[in-house]
KOLDREN-806897 format. One line per 10 residues: number of its first residue (from 0); their letters; for each residue z, y, x of C-alpha. Coordinates in steps of 0.001 Angstrom, whole numbers, plus 500000, padded with zeros to 6 digits. Each point is the difference from the previous one (the first is absolute). Layout:
BEGIN
NUM	A	Z Y X; ... .
END
This chain:
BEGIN
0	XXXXXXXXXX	261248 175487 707253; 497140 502172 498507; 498025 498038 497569; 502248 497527 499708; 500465 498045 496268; 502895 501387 498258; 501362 497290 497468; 502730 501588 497502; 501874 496895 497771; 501511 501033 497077 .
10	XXXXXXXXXX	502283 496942 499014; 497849 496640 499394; 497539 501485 497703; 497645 502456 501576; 498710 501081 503504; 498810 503580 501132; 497499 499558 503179; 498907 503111 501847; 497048 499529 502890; 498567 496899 499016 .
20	XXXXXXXXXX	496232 499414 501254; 498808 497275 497012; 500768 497223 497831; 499671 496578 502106; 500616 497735 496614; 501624 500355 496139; 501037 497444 498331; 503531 499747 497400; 501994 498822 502598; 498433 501310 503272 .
30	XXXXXXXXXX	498667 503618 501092; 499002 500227 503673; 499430 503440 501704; 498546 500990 502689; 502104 502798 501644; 498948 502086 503766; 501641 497275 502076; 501084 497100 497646; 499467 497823 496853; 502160 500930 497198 .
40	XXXXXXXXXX	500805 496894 497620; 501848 500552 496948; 500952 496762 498143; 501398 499665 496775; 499180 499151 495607; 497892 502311 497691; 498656 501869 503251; 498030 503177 499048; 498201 503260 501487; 501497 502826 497740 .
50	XXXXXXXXXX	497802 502283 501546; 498386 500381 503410; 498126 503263 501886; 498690 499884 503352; 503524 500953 501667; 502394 498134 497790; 500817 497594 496962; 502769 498271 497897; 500520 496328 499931; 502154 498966 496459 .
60	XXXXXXXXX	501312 496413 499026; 502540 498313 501324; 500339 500107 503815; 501212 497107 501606; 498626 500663 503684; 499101 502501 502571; 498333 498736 502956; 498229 501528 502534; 497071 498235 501989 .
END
């Protein structure tokens, strides 16, 4: 779908996420996304925003859970 969120998991410790439209809430354990069509909820420990730009970012910690909304 065109402009839909990419979300590339490398193992349990970080998350690649193409096409997202803003950060919903950021917390250690929580980040919530809002992508074109969906929320985005990554849960885990040690949660952080590596880096962001305005078409994608990298989540590090320790990933427990992937939902989407």
């Amino acid at each position: 779908m065109l402009g839909a969120s990419i979300v590339t998991i490398t193992g349990n410790r970080e998350a690649f996420i193409e096409n997202y439209k803003g950060i919903l809430e950021y917390t250690k354990e929580s980040i919530v996304l809002q992508g074109k069509n969906c929320k985005i909820c990554f849960q885990g420990k040690e949660l952080s925003i590596d880096y962001y730009t305005n078409e994608d970012m990298k989540i590090g910690g320790y990933l427990e859970n992937v939902r989407y909304l």
